[in-house]
Structures are given as structure tokens and as C-alpha cells.
C-alpha positions in Angstrom: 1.0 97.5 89.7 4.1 98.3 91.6 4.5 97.7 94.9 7.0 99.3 97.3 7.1 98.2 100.9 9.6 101.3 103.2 11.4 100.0 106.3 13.6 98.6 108.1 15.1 95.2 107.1 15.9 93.4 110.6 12.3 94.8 112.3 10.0 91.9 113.4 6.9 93.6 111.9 8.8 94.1 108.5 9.6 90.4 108.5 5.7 89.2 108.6 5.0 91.8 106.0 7.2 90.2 103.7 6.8 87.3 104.5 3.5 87.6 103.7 3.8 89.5 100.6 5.9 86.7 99.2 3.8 83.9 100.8 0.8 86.0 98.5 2.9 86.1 95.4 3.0 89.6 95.3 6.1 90.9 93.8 7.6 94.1 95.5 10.6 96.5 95.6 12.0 96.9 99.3 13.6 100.3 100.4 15.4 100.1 103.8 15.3 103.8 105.1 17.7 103.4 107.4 20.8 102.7 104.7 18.7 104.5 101.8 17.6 107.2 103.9 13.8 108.9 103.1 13.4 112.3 101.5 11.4 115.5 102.7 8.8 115.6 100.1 8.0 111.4 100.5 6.9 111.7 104.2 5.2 114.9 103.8 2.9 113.0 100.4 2.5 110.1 103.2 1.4 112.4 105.7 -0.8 113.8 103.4 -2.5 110.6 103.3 -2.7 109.3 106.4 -1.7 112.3 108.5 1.9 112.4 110.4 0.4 111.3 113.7 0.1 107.7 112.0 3.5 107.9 111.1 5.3 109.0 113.9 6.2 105.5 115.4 5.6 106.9 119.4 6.4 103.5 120.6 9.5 103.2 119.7 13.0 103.5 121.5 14.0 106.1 119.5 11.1 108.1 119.8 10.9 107.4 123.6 15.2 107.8 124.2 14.0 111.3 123.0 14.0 114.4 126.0 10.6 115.7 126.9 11.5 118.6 125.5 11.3 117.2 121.6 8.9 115.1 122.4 6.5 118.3 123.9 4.4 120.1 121.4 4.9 118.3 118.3 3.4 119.7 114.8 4.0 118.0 111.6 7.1 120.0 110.6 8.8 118.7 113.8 7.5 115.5 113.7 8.6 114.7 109.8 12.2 116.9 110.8 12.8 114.2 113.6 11.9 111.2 111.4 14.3 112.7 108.3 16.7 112.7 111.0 16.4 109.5 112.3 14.2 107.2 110.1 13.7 105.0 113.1 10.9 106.8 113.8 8.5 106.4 111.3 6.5 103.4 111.6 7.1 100.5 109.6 6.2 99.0 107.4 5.2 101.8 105.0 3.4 100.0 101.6 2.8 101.7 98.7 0.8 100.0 95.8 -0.9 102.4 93.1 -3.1 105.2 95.2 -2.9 102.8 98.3 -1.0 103.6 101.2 -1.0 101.0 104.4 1.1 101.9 107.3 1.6 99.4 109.8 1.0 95.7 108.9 -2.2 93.7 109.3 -3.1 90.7 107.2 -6.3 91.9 107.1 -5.2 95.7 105.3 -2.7 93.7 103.4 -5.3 90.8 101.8 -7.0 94.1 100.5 -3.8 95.0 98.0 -3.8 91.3 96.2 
């Protein structure tokens, strides 16, 4: 089964999930959205999932370097327009393995892939 783990590549948090991955012997493909960039119809299938709340990363920099303004009021269009636009701002890691879908990392969630 495929595995595909969406991030960034010099984030703590993406560091321990792949370490871990490895460390588990579980073989994945790694897409950096912040050099590859993430596509429209991606984060709205994720958000279909788990809901765009869960992947709006609110505790970020980026998110909170944003004016009141953007940050007042936000739907799901806005919220997956300001993460196409800077990819910061979804939360990392993203995992995708067959119909699962883990965003965040937690050994816990992740011993539940293998």
C-alpha cells in the first residue's frame, strides 16, 4: 500500500514522522509542499475527510503574521485559498496510506498504519 507523507522537509514534527516511518520500515513517498506546491482539489478531498478546521495549522507563524482581518470569519474557501497560497499553513505532517488520512503526527495514530 502506498504511503505518502505531505510537508515540509526542515519542520521538527515532520522529522519524528519520518523518522518514525523509517524506524517502522514503512516505505513512503515524501512531497514537500512548499517547493512542489499542493493543488486545489487535494486539500479540498483532505478537508473532506477531516474537515479544513484540522488543517488550517492556526498556530503557526504564518497563520498568526496574518492581519485580523484574514484571520476574522474564516470558511473553508478562505481557509484552503490561504493555504494554496502559502502552504505553510496547513498542518504537517499530512499522511496518506490507502483510505487513511492522519493529520498531525502521534505514534500512537501512526502504529495504527503498520
Amino acid at each position: 500500500m502506498k504511503t505518502v507523507i505531505y510537508g515540509i522537509r526542515n519542520c521538527d514534527t515532520m522529522k519524528k514522522a519520518r523518522g518514525w516511518l523509517e524506524a517502522h520500515g514503512v516505505t513512503f513517498e515524501f512531497h514537500d509542499y512548499k517547493l512542489s506546491g499542493i493543488d486545489r482539489a487535494k486539500l479540498e478531498s483532505w478537508a473532506a475527510v477531516v474537515g479544513w478546521e484540522t488543517l488550517l495549522n492556526r498556530a503557526g507563524t504564518t497563520f498568526r503574521k496574518l492581519p485580523e482581518t484574514a484571520k476574522a470569519g474564516l470558511t473553508e474557501a478562505r481557509a484552503i485559498k490561504l493555504m494554496l497560497e502559502q502552504p505553510s499553513m496547513i498542518k504537517r505532517p499530512v499522511l496518506e496510506r490507502g483510505r487513511t488520512l492522519l493529520v498531525g503526527f502521534s505514534e500512537d495514530r501512526y502504529s495504527a498504519i503498520r
